[in-house]
N, C-alpha and C positions, 0 to 999 in steps of 0.2 A: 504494500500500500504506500501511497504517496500522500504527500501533506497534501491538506486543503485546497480546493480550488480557489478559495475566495483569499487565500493568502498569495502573497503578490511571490513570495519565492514556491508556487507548486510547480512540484515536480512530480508526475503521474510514475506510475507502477509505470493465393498467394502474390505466390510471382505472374509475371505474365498481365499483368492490369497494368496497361500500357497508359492508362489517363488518370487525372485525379477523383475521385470520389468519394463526396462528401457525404456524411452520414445520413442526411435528409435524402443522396437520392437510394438506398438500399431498400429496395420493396421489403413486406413482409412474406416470406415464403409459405401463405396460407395455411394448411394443414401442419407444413413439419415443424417438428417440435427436437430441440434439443434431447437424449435421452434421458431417462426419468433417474432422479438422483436420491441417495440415500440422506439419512442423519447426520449432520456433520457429526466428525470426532476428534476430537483433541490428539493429535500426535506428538508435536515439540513443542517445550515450554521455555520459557530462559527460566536456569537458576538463580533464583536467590542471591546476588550479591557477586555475582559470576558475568562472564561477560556480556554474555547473551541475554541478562535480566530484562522478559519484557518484552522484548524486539525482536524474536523470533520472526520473521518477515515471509521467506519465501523458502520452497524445498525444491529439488531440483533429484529425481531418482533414475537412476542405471539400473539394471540386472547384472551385477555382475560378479555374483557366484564365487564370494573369494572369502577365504577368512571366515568362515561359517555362517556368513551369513546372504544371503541370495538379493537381496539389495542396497544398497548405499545411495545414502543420500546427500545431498549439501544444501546445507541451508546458509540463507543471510539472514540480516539484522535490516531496521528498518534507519536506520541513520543516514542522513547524506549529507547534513552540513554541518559545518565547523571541523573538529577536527577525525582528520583519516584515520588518526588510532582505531577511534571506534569504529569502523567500517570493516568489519571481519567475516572470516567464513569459518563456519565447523563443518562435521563428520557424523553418521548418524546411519546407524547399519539395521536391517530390520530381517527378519523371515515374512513376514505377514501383511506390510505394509501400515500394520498398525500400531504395533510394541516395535520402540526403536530407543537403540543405546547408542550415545553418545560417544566418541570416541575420545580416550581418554588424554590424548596428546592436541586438543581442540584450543583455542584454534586454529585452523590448518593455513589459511590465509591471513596474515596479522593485521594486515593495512590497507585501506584502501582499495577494500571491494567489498565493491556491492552489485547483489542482483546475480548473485553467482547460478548458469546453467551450467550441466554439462552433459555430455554425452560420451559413450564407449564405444570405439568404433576400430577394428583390428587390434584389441589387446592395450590403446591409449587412450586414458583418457584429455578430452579438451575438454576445459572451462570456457566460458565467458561471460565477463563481467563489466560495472561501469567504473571510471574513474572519475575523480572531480578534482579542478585545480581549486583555486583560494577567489574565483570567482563562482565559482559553482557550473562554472561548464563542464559538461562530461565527455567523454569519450566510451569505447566499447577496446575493451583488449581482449587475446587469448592467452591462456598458458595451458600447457600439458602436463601428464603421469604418465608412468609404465605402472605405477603402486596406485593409484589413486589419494594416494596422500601428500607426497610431495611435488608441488606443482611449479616448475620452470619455463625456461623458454619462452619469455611474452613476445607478442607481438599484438601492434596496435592494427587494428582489424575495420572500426567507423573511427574515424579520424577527429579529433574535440574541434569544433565552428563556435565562431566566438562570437556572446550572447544565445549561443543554441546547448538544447539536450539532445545527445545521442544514449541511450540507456535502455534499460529492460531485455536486455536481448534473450531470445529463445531458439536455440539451436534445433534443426529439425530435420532428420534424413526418410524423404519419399522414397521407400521402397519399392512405390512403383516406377518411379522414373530415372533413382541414381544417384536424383543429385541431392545437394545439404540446402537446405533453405536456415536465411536468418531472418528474423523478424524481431523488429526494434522500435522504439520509442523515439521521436524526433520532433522539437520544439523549441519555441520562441514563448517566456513565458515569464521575462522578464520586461521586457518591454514599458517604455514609460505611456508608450501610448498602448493602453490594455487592447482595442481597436484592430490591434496588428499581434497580439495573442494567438498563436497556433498550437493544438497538439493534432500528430500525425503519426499515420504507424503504417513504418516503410519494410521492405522487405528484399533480400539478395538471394541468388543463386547461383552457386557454385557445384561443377562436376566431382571438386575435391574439395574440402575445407579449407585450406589453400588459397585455393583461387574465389573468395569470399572477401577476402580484402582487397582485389583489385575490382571485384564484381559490380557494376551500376546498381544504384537503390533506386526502385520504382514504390511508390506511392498507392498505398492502399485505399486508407482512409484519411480524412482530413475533418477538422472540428475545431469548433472558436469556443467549444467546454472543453473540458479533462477529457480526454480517453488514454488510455496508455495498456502497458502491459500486455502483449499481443501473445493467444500460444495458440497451436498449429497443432492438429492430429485428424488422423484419417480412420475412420470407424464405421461401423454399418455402410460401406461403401459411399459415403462420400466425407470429404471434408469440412472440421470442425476449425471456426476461428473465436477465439473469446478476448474480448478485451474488457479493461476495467473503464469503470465512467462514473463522473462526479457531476452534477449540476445542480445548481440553486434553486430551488421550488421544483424541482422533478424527483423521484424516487425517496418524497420525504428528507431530500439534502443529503441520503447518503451514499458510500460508497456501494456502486453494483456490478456484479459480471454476467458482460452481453453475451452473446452465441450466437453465431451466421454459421452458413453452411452452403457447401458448395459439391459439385458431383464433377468439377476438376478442380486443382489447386489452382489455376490460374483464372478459374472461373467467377463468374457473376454473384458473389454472396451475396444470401439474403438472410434479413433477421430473422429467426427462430418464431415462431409463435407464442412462446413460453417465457418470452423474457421478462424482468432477469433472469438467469438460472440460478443467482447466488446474490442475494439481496440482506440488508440491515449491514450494511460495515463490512462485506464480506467480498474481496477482493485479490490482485495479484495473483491469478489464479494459472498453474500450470499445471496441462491436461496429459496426460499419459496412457498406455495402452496395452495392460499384461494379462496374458493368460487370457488372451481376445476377452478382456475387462476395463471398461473405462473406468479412470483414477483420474481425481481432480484434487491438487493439492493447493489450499487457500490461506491468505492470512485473514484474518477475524479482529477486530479492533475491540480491546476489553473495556477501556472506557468511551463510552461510545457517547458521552458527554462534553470530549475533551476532542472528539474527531475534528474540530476544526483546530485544533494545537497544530505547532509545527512537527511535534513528535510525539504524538500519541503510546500508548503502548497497544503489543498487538501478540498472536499465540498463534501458530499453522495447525488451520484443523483439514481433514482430509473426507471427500463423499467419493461412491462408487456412484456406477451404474446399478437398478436396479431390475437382474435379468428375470 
């Protein structure tokens, strides 16, 4: 989740859409409906006086069968301004996707990351994450594992534009067609003329992961409110996109996650029927897909009093599909 929209520093939580398009024009896809979702549940918490108190933000899960335990997760924290210390990633291993232990050499990432994806793909894993200079513009980097624990090798992958956000990014390999798609957060939302306010959620393709930092950003969606936090999954035969969204007198002022769907990834999304699919404060949502099972792992805003604070606190609870 991202701070406030109504606060002047917010900062919001395929391919082949060769034009802009803006939220107003995405028909409703009549009938279809997002798939029908369980109870939330609490997965990660911050401890108590630990680094993570609270700010539990976003998870990010692999299958990756190591070390007993059949998934690994990475989670961030919800911090992005002032200082990079707190901007950390931990470790968080589960059987079930539901009971998960911390890894006890946490945090994995010490500084100055946030919004950590990743993904396992021949044996390494890549991260990706945002950075922010002492303006609060950000950027999007990568770094890899052969361990999943120690992460090297960076490379700046969305390049920091100054006065703009490049962040959220979500790393996404189509198996039907190859390639790696990224989808990311991109905004003006600084601005002294609010007038010229954007948030946008842009998206690359690459044959290799690799060639995603030289690859053109084309233009999703675009909006003069909040939307951010864009993630990508392909299920019951066609493609899911969710993103987060904040507006003033709409959804009771709180944070929601949308759902469009599309029958190619390059294709014409439409809104879902059903939206939101995750509504009161419940946001930054990354969709995943195991054991042909939809997983949506969300952050949740605990005091949902103080949602318009710059830093809230907030807990990852997790729903399924319900088959």
């Amino acid at each position: 989740m991202e701070a406030n929209q109504m606060n002047k520093r917010t900062i919001p939580c395929l391919f082949g859409i060769l034009s802009l398009i803006s939220l107003s024009s995405i028909t409703f896809a009549g009938n279809e409906q997002y798939p029908k979702l369980s109870e939330g549940t609490v997965v990660i918490r911050g401890d108590s006086g630990k680094w993570d108190y609270n700010k539990a933000h976003t998870l990010s899960v692999v299958e990756a069968n190591k070390d007993g335990y059949k998934y690994w997760g990475y989670y961030g924290l919800s911090y992005y301004d002032g200082d990079p210390a707190l901007r950390k990633a931990g470790l968080a291993r589960s059987n079930d996707l539901v009971h998960w232990d911390k890894y006890e050499g946490n945090p994995i990432i010490k500084s100055d990351c946030r919004w950590p994806n990743v993904i396992l793909h021949h044996s390494v894993y890549y991260m990706f994450y945002a950075e922010y200079d002492a303006d609060n513009d950000s950027r999007i980097v990568m770094v890899t594992s052969k361990d999943g624990i120690n992460f090297g090798n960076k490379v700046v992958v969305v390049e920091r534009e100054l006065f703009k956000q490049n962040q959220n990014p979500f790393i996404f390999l189509n198996k039907r067609d190859g390639y790696f798609y990224l989808a990311y957060y991109n905004g003006v939302e600084k601005s002294k003329d609010s007038t010229k306010n954007i948030w946008q959620i842009k998206l690359r393709k690459g044959k290799t992961i690799g060639k995603l930092k030289t690859a053109p950003s084309k233009t999703l969606l675009s909006s003069d409110y909040t939307i951010a936090s864009p993630s990508i999954t392909y299920f019951n035969k066609k493609y899911y996109l969710l993103i987060e969204a904040i507006k003033k007198g709409k959804w009771n002022s709180q944070w929601v996650t949308l759902a469009y769907e599309s029958k190619t990834i390059g294709g014409k999304y439409k809104e879902v029927s059903n939206n939101p699919v995750l509504a009161n404060n419940d946001a930054c949502a990354f969709q995943h897909v195991f054991n042909n099972q939809l997983y949506i792992f969300y952050s949740h805003c605990l005091d949902t009093a103080k949602v318009g604070a710059l830093m809230p606190d907030w807990e990852e609870k997790m729903v399924k599909e319900i088959q």
